[in-house]
PyMOL CGO cylinders between C-alpha atoms (Angstrom):
from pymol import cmd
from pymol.cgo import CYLINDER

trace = [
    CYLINDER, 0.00, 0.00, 0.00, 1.74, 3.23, -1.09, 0.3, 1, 1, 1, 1, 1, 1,
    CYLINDER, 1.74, 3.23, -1.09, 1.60, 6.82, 0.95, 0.3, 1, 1, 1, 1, 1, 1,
    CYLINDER, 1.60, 6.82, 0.95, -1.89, 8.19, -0.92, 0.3, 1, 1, 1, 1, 1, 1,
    CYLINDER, -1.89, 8.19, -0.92, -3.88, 4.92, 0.23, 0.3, 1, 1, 1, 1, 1, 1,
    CYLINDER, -3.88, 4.92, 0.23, -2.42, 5.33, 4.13, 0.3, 1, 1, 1, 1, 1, 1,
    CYLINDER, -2.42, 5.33, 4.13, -3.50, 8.61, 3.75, 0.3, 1, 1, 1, 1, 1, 1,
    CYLINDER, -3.50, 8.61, 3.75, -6.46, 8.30, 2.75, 0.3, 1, 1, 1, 1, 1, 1,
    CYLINDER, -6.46, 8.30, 2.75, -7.25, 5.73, 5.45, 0.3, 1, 1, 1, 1, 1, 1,
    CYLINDER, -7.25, 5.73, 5.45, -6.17, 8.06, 8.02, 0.3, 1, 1, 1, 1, 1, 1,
    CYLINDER, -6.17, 8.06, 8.02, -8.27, 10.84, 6.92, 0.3, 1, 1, 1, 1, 1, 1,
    CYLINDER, -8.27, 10.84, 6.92, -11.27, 8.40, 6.68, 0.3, 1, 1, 1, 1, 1, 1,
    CYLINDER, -11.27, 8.40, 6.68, -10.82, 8.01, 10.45, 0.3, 1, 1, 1, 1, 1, 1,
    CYLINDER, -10.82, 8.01, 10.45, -8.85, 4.30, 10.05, 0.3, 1, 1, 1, 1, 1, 1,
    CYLINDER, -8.85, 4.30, 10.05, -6.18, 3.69, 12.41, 0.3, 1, 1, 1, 1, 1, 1,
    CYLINDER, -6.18, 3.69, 12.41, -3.26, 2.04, 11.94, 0.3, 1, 1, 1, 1, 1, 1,
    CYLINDER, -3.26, 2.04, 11.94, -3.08, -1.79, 12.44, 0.3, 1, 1, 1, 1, 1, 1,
    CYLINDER, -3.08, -1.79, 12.44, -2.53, -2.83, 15.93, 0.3, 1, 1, 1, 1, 1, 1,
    CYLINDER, -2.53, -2.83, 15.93, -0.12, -5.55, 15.56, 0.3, 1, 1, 1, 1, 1, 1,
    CYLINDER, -0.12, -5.55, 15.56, 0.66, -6.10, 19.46, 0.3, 1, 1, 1, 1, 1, 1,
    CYLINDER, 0.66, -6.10, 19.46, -0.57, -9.88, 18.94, 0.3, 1, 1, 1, 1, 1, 1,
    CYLINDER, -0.57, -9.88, 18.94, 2.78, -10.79, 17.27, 0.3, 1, 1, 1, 1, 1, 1,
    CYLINDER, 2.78, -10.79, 17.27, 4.18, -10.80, 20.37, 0.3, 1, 1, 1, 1, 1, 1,
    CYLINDER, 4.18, -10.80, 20.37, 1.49, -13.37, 21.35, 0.3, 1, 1, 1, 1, 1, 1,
    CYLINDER, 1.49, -13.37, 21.35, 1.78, -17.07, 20.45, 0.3, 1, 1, 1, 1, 1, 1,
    CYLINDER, 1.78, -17.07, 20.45, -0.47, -19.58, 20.14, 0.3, 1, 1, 1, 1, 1, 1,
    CYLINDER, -0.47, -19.58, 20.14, -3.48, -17.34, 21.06, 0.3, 1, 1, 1, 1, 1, 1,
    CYLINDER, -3.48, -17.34, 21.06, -6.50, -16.49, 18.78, 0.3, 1, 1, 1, 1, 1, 1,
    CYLINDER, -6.50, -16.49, 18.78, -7.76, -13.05, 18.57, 0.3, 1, 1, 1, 1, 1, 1,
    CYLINDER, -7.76, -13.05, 18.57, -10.88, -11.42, 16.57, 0.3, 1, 1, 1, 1, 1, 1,
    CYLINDER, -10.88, -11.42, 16.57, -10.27, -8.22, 14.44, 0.3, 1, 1, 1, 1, 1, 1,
    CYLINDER, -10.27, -8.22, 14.44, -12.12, -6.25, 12.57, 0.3, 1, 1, 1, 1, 1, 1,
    CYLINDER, -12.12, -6.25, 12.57, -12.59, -5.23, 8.96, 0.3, 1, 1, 1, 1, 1, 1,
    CYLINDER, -12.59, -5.23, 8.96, -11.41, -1.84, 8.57, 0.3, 1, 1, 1, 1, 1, 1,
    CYLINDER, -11.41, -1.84, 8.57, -10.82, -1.21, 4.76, 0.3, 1, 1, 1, 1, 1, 1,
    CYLINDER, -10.82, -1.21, 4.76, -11.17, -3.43, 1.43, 0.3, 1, 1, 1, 1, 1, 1,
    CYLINDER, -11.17, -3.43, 1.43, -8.44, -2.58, -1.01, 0.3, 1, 1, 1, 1, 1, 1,
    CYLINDER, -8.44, -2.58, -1.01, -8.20, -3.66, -4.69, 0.3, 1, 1, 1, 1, 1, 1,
    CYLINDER, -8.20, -3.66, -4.69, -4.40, -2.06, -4.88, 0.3, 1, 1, 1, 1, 1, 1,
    CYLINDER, -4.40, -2.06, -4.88, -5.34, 1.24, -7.07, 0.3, 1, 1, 1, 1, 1, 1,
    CYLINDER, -5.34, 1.24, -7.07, -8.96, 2.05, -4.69, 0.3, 1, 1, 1, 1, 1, 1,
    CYLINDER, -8.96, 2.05, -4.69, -10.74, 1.37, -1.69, 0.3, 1, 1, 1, 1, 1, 1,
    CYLINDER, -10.74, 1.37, -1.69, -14.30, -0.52, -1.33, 0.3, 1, 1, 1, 1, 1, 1,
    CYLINDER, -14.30, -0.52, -1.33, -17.36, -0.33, 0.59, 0.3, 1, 1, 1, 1, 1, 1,
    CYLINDER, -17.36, -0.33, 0.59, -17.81, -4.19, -0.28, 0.3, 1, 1, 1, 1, 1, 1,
    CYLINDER, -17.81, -4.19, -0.28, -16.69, -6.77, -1.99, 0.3, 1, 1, 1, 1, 1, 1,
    CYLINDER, -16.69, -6.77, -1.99, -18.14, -10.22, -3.72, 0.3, 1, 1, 1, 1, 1, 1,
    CYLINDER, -18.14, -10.22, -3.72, -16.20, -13.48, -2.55, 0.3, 1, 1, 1, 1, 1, 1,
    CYLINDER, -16.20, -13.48, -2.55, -14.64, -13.83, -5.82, 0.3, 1, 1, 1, 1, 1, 1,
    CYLINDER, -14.64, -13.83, -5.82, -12.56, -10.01, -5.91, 0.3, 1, 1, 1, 1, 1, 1,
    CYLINDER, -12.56, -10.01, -5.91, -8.80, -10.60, -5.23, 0.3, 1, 1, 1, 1, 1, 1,
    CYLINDER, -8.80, -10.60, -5.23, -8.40, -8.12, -2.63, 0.3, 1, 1, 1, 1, 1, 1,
    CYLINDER, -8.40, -8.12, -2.63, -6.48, -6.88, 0.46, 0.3, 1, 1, 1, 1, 1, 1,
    CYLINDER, -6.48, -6.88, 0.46, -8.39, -6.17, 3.97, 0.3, 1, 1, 1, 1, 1, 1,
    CYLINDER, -8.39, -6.17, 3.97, -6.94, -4.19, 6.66, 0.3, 1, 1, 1, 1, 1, 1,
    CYLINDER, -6.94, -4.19, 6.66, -7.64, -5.50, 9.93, 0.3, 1, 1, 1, 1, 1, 1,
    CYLINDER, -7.64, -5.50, 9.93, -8.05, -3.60, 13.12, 0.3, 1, 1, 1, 1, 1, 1,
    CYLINDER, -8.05, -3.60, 13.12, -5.39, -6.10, 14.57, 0.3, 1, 1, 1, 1, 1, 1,
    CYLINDER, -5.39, -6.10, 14.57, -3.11, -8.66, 13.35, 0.3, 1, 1, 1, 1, 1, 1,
    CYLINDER, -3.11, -8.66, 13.35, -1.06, -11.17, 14.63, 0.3, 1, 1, 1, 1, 1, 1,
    CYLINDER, -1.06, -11.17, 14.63, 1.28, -10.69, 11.55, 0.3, 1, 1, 1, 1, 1, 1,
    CYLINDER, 1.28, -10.69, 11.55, 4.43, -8.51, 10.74, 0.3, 1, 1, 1, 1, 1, 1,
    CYLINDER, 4.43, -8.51, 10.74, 4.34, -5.78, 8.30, 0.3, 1, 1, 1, 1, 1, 1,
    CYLINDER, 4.34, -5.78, 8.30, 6.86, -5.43, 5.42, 0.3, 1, 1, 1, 1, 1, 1,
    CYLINDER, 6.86, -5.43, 5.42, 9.62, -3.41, 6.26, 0.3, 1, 1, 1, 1, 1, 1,
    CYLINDER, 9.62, -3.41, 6.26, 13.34, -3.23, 6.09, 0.3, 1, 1, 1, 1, 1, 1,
    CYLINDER, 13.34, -3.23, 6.09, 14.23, -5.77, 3.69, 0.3, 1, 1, 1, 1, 1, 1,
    CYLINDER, 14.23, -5.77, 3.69, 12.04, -8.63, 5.19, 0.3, 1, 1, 1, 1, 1, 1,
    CYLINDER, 12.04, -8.63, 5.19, 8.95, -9.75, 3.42, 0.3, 1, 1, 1, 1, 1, 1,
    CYLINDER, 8.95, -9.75, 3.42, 5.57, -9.38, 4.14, 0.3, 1, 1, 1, 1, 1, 1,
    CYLINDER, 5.57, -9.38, 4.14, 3.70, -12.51, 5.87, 0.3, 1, 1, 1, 1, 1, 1,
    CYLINDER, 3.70, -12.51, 5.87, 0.82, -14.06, 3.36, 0.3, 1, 1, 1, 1, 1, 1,
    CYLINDER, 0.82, -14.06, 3.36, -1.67, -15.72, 4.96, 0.3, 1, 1, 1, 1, 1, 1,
    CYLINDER, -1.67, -15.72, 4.96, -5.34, -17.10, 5.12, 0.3, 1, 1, 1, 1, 1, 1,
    CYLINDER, -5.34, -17.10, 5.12, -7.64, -16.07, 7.20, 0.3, 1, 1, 1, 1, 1, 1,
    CYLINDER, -7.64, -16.07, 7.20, -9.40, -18.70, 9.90, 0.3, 1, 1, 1, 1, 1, 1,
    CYLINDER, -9.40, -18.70, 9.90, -12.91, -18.91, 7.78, 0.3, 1, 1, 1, 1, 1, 1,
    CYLINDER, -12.91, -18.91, 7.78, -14.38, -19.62, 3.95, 0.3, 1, 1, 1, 1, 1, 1,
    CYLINDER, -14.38, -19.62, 3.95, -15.06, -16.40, 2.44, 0.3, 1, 1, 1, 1, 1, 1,
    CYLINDER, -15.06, -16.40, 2.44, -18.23, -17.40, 0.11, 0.3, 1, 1, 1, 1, 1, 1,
    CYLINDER, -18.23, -17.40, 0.11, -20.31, -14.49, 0.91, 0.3, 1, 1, 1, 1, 1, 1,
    CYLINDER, -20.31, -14.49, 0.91, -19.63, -10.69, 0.26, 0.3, 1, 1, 1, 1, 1, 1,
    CYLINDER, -19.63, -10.69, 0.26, -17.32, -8.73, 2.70, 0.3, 1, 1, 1, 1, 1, 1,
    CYLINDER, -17.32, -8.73, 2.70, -18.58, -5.20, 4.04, 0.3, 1, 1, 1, 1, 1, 1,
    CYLINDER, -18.58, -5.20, 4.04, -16.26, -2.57, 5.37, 0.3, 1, 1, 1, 1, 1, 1,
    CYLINDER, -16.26, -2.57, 5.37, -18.01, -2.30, 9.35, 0.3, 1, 1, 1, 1, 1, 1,
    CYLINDER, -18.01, -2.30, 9.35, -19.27, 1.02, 10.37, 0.3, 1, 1, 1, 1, 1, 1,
]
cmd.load_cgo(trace, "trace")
């Protein structure tokens, strides 16, 4: 995600990840869906079949930086319904 997409998210009112739960093993959490993001735009929703990022309230995962790669991952649930960006 480049500087115009955090910036917009931060002047929609989105904070910034909470990533604390890295530091946490072996322990679910719940997050929330903050933002849908197609890599150019950001949704309101999005059908199960759109290849898409979501930014979470929290995650348990790193963030790219310095040289190390970003974590992929899949979430804990079958996405075959459409997503919604919560209120």
């Amino acid at each position: 995600m480049d500087a115009d997409a955090t910036s917009t998210l931060h002047k929609n009112g989105v904070s910034a990840t909470d990533d604390s739960f890295k530091y946490i093993w072996f322990q679910d959490h719940e997050s929330e869906l903050k933002a849908i993001y197609t890599g150019s735009s950001f949704l309101k929703s999005s059908a199960a079949c759109d290849n898409v990022g979501l930014v979470l309230e929290s995650t348990s995962f790193y963030a790219e930086q310095g040289g190390q790669s970003s974590f992929l991952f899949i979430l804990d649930m079958h996405i075959y319904f459409d997503l919604a960006v919560a209120p």
